[in-house]
C-alpha positions as CSV (number, residue, x, y, z in Angstrom):
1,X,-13.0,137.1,172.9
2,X,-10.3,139.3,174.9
3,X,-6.5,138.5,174.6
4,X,-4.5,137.6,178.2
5,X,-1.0,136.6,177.9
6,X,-0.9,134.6,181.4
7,X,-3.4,132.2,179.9
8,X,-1.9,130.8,177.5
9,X,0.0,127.8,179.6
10,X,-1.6,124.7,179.6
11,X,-4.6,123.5,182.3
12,X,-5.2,120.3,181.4
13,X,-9.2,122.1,181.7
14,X,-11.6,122.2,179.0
15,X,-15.2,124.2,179.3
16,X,-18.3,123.4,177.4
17,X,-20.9,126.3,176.5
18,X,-24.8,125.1,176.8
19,X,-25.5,122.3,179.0
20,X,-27.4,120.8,176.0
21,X,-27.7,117.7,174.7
22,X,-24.7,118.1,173.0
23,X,-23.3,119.8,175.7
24,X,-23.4,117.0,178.4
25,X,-22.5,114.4,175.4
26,X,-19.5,116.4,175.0
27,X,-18.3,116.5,178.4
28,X,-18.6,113.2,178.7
29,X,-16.4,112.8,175.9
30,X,-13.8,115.5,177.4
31,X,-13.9,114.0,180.9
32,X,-11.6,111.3,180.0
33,X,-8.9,113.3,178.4
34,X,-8.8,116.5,180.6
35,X,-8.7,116.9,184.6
36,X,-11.2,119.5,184.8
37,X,-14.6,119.7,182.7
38,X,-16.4,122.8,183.5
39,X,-19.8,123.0,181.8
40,X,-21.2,127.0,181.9
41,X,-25.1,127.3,181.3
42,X,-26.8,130.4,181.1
43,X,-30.0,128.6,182.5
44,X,-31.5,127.9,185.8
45,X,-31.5,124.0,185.9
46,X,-33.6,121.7,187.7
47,X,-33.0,119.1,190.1
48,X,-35.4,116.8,187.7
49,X,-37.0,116.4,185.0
50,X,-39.0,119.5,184.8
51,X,-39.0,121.9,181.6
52,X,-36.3,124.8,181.2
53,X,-36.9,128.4,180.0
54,X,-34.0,127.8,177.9
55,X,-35.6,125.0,175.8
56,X,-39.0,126.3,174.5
57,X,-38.8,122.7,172.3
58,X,-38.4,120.9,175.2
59,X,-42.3,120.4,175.5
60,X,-42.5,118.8,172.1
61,X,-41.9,115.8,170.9
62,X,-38.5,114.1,171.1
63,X,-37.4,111.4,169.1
64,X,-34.0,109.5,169.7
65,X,-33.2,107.4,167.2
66,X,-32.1,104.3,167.2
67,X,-28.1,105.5,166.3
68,X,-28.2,108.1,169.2
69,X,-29.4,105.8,171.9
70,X,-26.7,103.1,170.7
71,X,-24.3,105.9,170.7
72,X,-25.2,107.2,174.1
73,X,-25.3,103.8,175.5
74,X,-21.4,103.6,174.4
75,X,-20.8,107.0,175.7
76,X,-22.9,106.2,179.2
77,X,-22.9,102.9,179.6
78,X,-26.3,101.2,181.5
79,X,-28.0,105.1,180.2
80,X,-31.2,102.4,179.0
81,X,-31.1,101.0,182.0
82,X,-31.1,104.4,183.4
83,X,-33.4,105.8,181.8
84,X,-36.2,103.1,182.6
85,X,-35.3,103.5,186.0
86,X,-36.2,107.4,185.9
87,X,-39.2,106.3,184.2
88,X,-38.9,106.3,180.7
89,X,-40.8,103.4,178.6
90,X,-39.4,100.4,177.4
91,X,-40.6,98.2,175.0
92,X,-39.4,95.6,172.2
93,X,-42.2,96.0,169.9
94,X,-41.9,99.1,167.2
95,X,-42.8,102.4,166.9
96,X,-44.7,102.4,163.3
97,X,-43.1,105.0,161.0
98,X,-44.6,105.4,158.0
99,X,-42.4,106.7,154.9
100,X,-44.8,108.3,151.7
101,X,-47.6,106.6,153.7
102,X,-46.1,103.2,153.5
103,X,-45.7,101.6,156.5
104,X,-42.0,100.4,157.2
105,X,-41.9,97.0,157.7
106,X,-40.3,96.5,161.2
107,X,-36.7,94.1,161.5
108,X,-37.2,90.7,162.3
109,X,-34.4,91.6,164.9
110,X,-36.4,93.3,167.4
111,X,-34.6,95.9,170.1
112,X,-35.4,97.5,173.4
113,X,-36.2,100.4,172.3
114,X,-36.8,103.5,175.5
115,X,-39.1,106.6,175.0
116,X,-39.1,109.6,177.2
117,X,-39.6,113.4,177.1
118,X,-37.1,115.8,177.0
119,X,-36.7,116.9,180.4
120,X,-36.6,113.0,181.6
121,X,-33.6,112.5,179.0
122,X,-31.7,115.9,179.9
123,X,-32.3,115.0,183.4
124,X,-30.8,111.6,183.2
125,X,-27.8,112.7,181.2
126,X,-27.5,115.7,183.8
127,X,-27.1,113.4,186.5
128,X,-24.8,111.2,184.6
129,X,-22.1,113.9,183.7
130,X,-22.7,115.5,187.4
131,X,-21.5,112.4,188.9
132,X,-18.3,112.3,187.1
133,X,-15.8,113.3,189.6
134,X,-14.0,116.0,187.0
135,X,-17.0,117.3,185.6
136,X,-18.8,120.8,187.5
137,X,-21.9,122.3,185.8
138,X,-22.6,125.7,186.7
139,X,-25.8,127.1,186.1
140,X,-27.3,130.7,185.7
141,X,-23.9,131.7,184.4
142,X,-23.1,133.6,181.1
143,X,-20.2,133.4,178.6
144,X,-19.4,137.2,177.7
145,X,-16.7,135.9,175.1
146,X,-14.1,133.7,174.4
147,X,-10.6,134.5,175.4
148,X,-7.5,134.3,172.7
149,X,-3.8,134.6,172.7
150,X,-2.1,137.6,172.0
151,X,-1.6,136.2,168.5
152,X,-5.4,135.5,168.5
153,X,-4.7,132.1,167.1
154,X,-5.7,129.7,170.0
155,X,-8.4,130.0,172.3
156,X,-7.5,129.6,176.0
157,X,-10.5,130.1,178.0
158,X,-14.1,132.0,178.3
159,X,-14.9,135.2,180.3
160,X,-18.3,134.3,182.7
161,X,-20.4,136.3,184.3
162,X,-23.0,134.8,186.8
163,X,-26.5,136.1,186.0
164,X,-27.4,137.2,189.8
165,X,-27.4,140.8,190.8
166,X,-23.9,142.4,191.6
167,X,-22.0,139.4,189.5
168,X,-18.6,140.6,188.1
169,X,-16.7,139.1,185.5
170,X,-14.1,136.7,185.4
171,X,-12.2,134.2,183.3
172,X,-11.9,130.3,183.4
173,X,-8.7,129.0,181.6
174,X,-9.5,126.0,179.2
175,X,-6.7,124.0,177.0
176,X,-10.4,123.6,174.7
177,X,-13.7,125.9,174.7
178,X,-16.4,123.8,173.2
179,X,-19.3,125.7,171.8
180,X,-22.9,123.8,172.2
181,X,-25.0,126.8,172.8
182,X,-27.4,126.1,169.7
183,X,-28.6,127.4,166.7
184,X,-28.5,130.8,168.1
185,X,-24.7,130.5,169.0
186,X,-22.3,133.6,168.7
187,X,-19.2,131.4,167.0
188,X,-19.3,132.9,163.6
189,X,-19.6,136.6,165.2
190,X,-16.6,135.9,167.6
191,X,-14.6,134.8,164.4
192,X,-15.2,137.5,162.5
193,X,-14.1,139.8,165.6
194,X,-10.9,137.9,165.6
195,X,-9.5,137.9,162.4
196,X,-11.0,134.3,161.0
197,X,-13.8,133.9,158.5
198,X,-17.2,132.9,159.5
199,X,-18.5,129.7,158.0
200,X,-20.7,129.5,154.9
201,X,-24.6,129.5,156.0
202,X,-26.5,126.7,154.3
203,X,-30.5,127.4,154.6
204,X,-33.2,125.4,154.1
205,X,-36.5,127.1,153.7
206,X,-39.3,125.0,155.6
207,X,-41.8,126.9,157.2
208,X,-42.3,124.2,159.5
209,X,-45.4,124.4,162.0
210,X,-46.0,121.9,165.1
211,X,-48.3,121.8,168.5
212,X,-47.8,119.3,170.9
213,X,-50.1,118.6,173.5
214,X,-50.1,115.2,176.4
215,X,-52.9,112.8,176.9
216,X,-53.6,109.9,179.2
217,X,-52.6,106.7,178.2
218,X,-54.2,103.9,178.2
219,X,-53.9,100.2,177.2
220,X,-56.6,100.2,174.2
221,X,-54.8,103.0,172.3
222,X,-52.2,102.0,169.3
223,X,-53.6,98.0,170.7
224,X,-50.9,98.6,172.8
225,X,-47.9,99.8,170.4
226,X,-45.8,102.3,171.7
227,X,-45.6,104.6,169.0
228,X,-46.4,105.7,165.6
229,X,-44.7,108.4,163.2
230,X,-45.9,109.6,159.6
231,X,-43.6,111.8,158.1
232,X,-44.6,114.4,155.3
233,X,-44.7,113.6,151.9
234,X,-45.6,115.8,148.4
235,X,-49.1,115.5,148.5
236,X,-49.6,115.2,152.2
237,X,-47.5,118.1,153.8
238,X,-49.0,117.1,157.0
239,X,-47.3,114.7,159.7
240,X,-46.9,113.4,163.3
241,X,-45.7,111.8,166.3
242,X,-47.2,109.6,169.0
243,X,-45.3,108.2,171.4
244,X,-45.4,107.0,174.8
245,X,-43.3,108.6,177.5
246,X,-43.7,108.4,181.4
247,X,-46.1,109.1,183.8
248,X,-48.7,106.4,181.9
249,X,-49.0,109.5,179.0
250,X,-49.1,110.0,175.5
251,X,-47.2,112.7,173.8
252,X,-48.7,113.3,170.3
253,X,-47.5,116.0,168.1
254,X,-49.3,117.3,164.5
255,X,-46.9,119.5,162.1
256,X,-46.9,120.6,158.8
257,X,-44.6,121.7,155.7
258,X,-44.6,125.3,154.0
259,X,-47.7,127.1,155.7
260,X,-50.2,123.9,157.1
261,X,-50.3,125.0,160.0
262,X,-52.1,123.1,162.8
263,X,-55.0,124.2,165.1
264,X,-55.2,124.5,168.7
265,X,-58.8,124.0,169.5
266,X,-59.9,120.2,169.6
267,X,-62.7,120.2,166.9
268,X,-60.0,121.7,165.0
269,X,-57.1,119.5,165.6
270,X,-59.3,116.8,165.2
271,X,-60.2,117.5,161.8
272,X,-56.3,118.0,160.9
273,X,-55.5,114.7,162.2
274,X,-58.4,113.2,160.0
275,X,-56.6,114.5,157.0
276,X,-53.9,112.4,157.9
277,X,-52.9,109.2,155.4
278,X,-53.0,107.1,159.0
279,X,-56.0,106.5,160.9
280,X,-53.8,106.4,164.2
281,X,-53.9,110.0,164.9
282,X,-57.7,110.7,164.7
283,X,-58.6,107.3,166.6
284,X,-56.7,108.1,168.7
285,X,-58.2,111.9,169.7
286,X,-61.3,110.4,169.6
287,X,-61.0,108.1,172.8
288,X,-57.8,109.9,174.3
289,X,-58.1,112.3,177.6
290,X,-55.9,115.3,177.6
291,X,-53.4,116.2,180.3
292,X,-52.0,119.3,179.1
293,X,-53.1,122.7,176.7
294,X,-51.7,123.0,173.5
295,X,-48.6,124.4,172.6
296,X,-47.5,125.2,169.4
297,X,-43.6,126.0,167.8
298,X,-42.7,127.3,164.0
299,X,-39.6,126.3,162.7
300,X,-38.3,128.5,160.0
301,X,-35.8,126.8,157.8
302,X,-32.5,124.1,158.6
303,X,-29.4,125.6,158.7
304,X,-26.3,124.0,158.2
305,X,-22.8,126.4,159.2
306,X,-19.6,124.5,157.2
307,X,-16.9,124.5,159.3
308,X,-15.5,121.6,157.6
309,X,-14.5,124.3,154.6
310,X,-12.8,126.7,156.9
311,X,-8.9,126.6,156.4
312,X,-8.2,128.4,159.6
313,X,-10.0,127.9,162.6
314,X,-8.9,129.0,166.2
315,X,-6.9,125.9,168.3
316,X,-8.5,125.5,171.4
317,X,-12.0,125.4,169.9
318,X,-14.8,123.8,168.8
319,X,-18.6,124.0,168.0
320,X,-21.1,121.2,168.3
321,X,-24.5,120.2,168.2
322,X,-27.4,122.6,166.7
323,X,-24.6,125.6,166.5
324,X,-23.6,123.6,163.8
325,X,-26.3,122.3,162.0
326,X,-30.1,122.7,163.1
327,X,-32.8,120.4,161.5
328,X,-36.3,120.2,160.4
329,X,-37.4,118.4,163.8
330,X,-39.7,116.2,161.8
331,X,-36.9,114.3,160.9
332,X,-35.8,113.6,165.0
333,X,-32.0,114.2,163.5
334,X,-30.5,116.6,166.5
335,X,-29.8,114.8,169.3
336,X,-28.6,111.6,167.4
337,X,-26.5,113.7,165.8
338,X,-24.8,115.3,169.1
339,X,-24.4,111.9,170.7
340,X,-22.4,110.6,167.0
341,X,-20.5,114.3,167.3
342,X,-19.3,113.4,171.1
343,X,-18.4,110.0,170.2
344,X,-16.1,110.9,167.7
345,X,-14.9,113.7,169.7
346,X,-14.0,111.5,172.4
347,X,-12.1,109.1,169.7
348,X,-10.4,111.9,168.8
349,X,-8.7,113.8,171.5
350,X,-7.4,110.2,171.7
351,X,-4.4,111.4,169.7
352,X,-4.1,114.9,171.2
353,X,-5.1,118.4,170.8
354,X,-2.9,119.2,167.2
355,X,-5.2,120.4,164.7
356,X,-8.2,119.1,166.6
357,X,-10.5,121.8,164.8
358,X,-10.2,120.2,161.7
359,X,-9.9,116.5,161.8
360,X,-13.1,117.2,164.1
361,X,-15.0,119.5,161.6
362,X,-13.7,116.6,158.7
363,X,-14.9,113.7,160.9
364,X,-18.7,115.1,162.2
365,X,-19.1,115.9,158.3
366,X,-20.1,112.1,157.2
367,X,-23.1,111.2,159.7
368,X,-24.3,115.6,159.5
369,X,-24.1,115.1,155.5
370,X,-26.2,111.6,156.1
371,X,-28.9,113.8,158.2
372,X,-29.1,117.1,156.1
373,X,-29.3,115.0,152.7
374,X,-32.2,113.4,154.1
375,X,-33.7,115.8,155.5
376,X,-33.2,118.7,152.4
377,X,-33.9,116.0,150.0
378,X,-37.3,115.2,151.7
379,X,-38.2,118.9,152.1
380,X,-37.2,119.5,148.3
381,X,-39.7,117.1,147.4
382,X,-42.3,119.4,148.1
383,X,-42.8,122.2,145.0
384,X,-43.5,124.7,147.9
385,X,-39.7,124.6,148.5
386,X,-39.2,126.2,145.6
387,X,-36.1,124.6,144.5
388,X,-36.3,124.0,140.8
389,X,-36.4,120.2,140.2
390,X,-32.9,118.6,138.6
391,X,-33.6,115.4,136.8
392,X,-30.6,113.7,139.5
393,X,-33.4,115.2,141.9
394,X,-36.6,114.1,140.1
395,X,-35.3,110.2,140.0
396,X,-34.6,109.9,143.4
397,X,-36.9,110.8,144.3
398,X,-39.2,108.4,142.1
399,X,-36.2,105.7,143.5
400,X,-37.4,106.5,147.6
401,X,-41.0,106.9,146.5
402,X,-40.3,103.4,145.3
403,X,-38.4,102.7,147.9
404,X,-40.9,103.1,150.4
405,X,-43.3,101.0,148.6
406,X,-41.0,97.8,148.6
407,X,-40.6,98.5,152.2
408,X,-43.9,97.4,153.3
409,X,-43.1,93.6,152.2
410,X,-39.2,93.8,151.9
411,X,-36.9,92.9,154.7
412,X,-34.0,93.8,152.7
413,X,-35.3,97.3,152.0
414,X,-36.8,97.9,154.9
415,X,-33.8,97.2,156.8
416,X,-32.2,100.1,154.6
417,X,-34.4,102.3,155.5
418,X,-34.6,102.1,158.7
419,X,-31.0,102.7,158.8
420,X,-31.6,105.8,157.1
421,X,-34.1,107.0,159.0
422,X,-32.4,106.0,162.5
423,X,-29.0,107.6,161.3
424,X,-27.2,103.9,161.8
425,X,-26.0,103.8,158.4
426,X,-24.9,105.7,155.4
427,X,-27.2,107.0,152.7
428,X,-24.7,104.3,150.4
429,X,-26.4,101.6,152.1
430,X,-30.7,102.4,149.8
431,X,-28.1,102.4,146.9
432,X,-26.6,99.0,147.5
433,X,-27.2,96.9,144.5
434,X,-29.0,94.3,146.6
435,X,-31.6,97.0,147.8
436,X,-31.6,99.0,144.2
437,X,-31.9,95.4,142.6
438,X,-35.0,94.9,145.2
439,X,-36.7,98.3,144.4
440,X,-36.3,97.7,140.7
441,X,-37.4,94.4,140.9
442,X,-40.9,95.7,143.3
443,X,-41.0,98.6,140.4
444,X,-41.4,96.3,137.8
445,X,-44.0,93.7,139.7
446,X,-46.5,96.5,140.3
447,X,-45.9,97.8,136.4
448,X,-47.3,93.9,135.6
449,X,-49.9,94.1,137.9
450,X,-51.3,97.5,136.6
C-alpha cells in the first residue's frame, strides 16, 4: 500500500483484483452501485474459451452446484440460457452423486441443470461483465499494492503496473479495492504492513491428489446420464467426477485423500478406477476414446482466513472468493461460494459503504461456515487426518453415514442432502427433526432386519 493525500475524495470507482470467478461475480455486484468498475488481471485473457496460464485448475473438473448456478442466474440473468448457447450441456435428468457409496436418491422435482468446463464458464461470465457499460477489464496488468490514506485507515485505490516492457507505474482511485486474487493473495501481508492484524489461518490437512483427462462422448456411456460423482469416504479414500461438457466430450477426473494418488498411464488408471465402490468409472474407460493427455494437480490442505474476527479492517476494502477460504475441490464448494459472496455483496452496498468490511465479512460467514463444515467434517472422517476423534465428532458422523443410507429410498432425506451437498441450504436443515426422525427411524429398520 502507499499513502497519497489527493486520493482520498470520493470517485464513485471501485476496482476488483483477479478477474476470477469471484472477481467477475463481484463486479457484477459493484456495477450497480458505482459508475466505474475497473477489473485489473495480471493474466493474458482470451477472446474464448481457451485455458489461462493463470488457472493451472482450469483443466480439471468443475462442478457448479446447484446454489451457484441459481445464484448466478439472479446475478446474470438468462447466464443458463447463455451458457447453452456457448455450448455448454443441458439436461433435466441428474448427475448421480454418490454419498459413502450410497447413491442419492435424485428430487422428484427435476431441474435444468447446465455443465461446462471452466474456460466455457469464465468465458461466458467474461463476456457478461464486458458488456456492462461501466465495467473495463484490463488484462496483463499487475497490482503492486494497495494505496491508503495518510491515516492508513481507508483504502482509496491500487497502484498497476502493466506487465509489457517499459510499463511504469501508476495509480487508479477506487471508493472500494476488492481483493479476488486467490488463495495465494497478498491481503494479510498488506495488513500487516499497514498497521492492521492479519487474519487467523484455519488449515486443513488433505493431501489431496487428482488427474483429469477428456474423452469422446458418446450416447451408450452413463445410458445417456450426464454425470456421475463418488465422493470419498473412510474406507474408500478414492473418488471422482464424470461429467459431460461441450464439444460431444466427457471430462472424468480420479482423486484421492491423504497420499492415493492416481496414475497417469491407462492400464494404471484403469485399475484405480476399478477400485472404485461404482462401476461407472471403469465401464466407462473400458469403451471411452481419449481426447486429451493426462494431467494431474495436488492439493495440499483447505485454508480458511477469518476475517469475520478482525475488529479493524481497512474501509475501502474487501477480499473475496478463494483469498478467503480455499477448498478441498472434491467437494465443488468455490465457485458456489463466490457467486453466494457477490450476491450478498451486491445486497449490501445497497445501504452504502459505512462499515462495509464487516457486515460483509459477518454476512459471507453463514454459507463459507455451511461449506468448510462439510467439507472438514468429511475430511476428518478419515483417521489419516489425524485429528483425534471427539465423541460430538464420532456420532455424526455415524448420523451422515446413516444419513446416506436413508437417502437411497428417502425423499425427505435425500432432499436434505442434496441441499447440503449443493450449498442451497443450511447444515440445520440433516438436523431437522423430520429428517433426524427419518434417519433414526431407517437406523432402526435395518437393526430389525439384521
Amino acid at each position: 500500500m502507499s499513502s497519497d493525500a489527493s486520493m482520498i475524495e470520493r470517485t464513485d470507482s471501485a476496482v476488483v483484483i483477479g478477474a476470477s470467478i469471484a472477481g467477475l461475480a463481484a463486479a457484477r455486484a459493484l456495477s450497480e452501485s458505482f459508475a466505474k468498475v475497473t477489473v485489473v488481471e495480471r493474466d493474458a485473457l482470451p477472446t474464448g474459451a481457451a485455458h489461462r496460464r493463470a488457472v493451472p485448475q482450469g483443466k480439471h473438473v468443475h462442478s457448479l452446484l446447484a446454489g451457484g448456478a441459481a445464484t448466478l442466474e439472479t446475478l446474470f440473468p438468462g447466464f443458463g440460457d447463455d451458457m447453452v448457447a456457448a455450448g455448454a450441456v443441458s439436461f433435466r435428468s441428474n448427475v448421480d452423486w454418490y454419498l459413502d457409496g450410497h447413491l442419492v436418491k435424485p428430487p422428484p422435482q427435476r431441474r435444468r441443470g447446465v455443465v461446462s468446463s471452466r474456460p466455457l464458464l469464465e468465458s461466458v461470465l467474461r463476456a457478461r461483465v464486458t458488456g456492462l457499460p461501466n465495467v473495463t477489464v484490463v488484462s496483463e496488468c499487475d497490482v503492486l499494492k494497495p494505496i491508503v490514506a495518510p491515516d492508513r485507515r481507508r483504502v482509496t485505490g491500487v497502484r498497476v503496473q502493466g506487465r509489457e516492457s517499459g510499463s511504469r507505474p501508476t495509480d487508479l482511485a477506487a471508493d472500494l479495492v476488492v481483493d479476488a486474487s486467490g488463495r495465494a493473495s497478498r491481503s494479510s501481508i498488506w495488513l500487516t504492513e499497514y498497521g492492521f492484524r492479519p487474519p487467523r489461518e484455519t488449515r486443513m490437512s488433505v493431501d489431496t491428489t487428482y488427474v483429469t483427462r477428456s474423452y469422446r462422448r458418446e450416447p451408450h456411456h452413463l445410458d445417456g446420464r450426464p454425470g456421475t460423482i463418488i465422493s470419498p469416504f473412510p474406507g474408500s479414500p478414492r473418488g471422482g467426477f464424470l461429467l459431460a461438457q461441450e464439444n460431444d466430450e466427457f471430462i472424468f477426473t480420479l482423486g484421492g485423500l491423504f497420499g492415493e494418488q492416481p496414475p497417469m498411464d491407462d492400464d494404471a488408471l484403469l485399475r484405480f478406477a476399478e477400485s472404485l465402490p461404482v462401476d461407472d468409472f471403469a465401464n466407462f474407460l473400458r469403451t471411452a476414446t481419449r481426447i486429451t493427455e493426462p494431467v494431474k494437480m495436488r492439493y495440499p490442505s483447505s485454508v480458511r482466513r477469518h476475517y469475520e474476527e478482525l475488529d479493524e479492517f481497512p474501509a475501502g476494502y474487501l477480499v473475496v472468493g478463494d483469498a478467503v477460504c480455499s477448498f478441498n475441490p472434491v467437494y465443488g464448494h468455490g465457485m458456489t461460494i463466490a457467486a453466494l459472496s457477490a450476491a450478498l455483496l451486491r445486497d449490501l452496498l445497497e445501504t452504502g459503504l459505512e462499515d462495509l468490511a464487516q457486515r460483509f465479512f459477518q454476512a459471507v460467514t453463514g454459507p463459507i461456515d455451511t461449506a468448510w463444515t462439510v467439507a472438514t467434517r468429511s475430511d476428518a472422517r478419515f483417521a489419516e487426518s489425524g485429528i483425534p476423534p471427539t465423541l460430538e465428532g464420532r456420532l455424526l458422523d455415524r448420523y451422515i453415514s446413516r444419513m446416506a443410507h436413508a437417502a437411497e429410498t428417502d425423499d425427505v432425506v435425500a432432499a436434505a442432502v442434496h441441499g447440503m451437498l449443493h450449498l442451497t441450504a443450511s447444515l440445520d436443515t440433516i438436523l431437522a427433526p423430520t429428517v433426524l426422525g427419518r434417519v433414526l427411524r431407517h437406523m432402526s429398520e435395518a437393526v430389525r432386519v439384521c
